[in-house]
C-alpha positions in Angstrom: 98.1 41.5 -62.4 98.8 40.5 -66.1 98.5 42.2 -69.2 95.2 42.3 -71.0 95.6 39.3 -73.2 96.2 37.2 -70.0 93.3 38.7 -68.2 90.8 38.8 -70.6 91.9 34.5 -71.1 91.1 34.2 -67.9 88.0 35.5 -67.6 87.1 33.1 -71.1 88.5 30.4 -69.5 86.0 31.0 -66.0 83.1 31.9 -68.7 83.9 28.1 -70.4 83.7 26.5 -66.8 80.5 28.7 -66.3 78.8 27.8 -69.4 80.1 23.8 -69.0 78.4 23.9 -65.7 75.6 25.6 -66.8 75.2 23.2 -69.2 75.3 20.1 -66.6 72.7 21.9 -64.8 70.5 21.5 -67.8 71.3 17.9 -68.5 70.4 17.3 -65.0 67.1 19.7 -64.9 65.8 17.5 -68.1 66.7 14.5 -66.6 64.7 15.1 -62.8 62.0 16.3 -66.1 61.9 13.2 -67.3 62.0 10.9 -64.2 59.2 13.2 -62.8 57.0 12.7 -65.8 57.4 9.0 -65.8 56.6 9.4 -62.0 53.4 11.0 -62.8 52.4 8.5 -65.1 53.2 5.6 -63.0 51.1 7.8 -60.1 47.7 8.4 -62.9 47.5 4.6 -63.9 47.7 4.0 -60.3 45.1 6.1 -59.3 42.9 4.6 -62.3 43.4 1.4 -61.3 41.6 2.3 -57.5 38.7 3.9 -60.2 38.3 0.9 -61.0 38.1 -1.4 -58.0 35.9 1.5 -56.4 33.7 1.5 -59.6 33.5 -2.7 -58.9 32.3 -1.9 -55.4 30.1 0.4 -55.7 28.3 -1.9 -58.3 28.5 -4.7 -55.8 27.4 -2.8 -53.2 24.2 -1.5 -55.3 23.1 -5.1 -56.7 23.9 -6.1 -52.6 21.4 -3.3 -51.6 19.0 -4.2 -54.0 18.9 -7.7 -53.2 18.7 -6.7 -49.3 15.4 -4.1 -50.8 14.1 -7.6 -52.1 13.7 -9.6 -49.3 12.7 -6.7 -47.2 9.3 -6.1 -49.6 8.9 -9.6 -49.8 9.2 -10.3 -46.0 6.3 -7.1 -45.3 4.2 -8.2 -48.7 4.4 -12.2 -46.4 3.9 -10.8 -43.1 0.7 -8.4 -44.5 -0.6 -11.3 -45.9 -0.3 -13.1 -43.1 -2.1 -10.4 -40.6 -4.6 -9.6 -43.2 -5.6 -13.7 -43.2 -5.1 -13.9 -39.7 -8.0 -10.8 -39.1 -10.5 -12.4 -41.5 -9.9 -15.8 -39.8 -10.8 -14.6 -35.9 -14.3 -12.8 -37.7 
């Protein structure tokens, strides 16, 4: 063993190396901080951008549907018609 002096540098010495580590641990926490906070940006602008193309094709798909509604009311209102002349034209 030593004498108190030399122990008591010691353990200042292993407390320096603990606190220098330490402090690389928190460099490298705010670091992973950082890179995961860009990460979640880069992750919402994504998921904004597939808003917007589903937002685009759901209003294709509506003006789609309402042009298929169209023709379907015009091709019963044509083929009413044409029952309803075809009756009064065997009387």
């Amino acid at each position: 063993m030593g004498t108190v002096e030399e122990r008591v540098a010691a353990a200042e010495a292993r407390v320096g190396e603990h606190s220098i580590m330490l402090d690389a641990i928190r460099q490298s926490l705010d670091r992973l901080d950082q890179r995961m906070t860009a990460m979640d940006s880069r992750i919402d602008q994504r998921f904004l951008a597939i808003d917007g193309r589903f937002d685009a094709l759901d209003a294709k798909m509506s003006r789609q549907f309402q042009f298929l509604v169209g023709i379907q009311v015009t091709m019963f209102v044509t083929l009413s018609g044409a029952m309803i002349a075809g009756f009064f034209a065997l009387r």
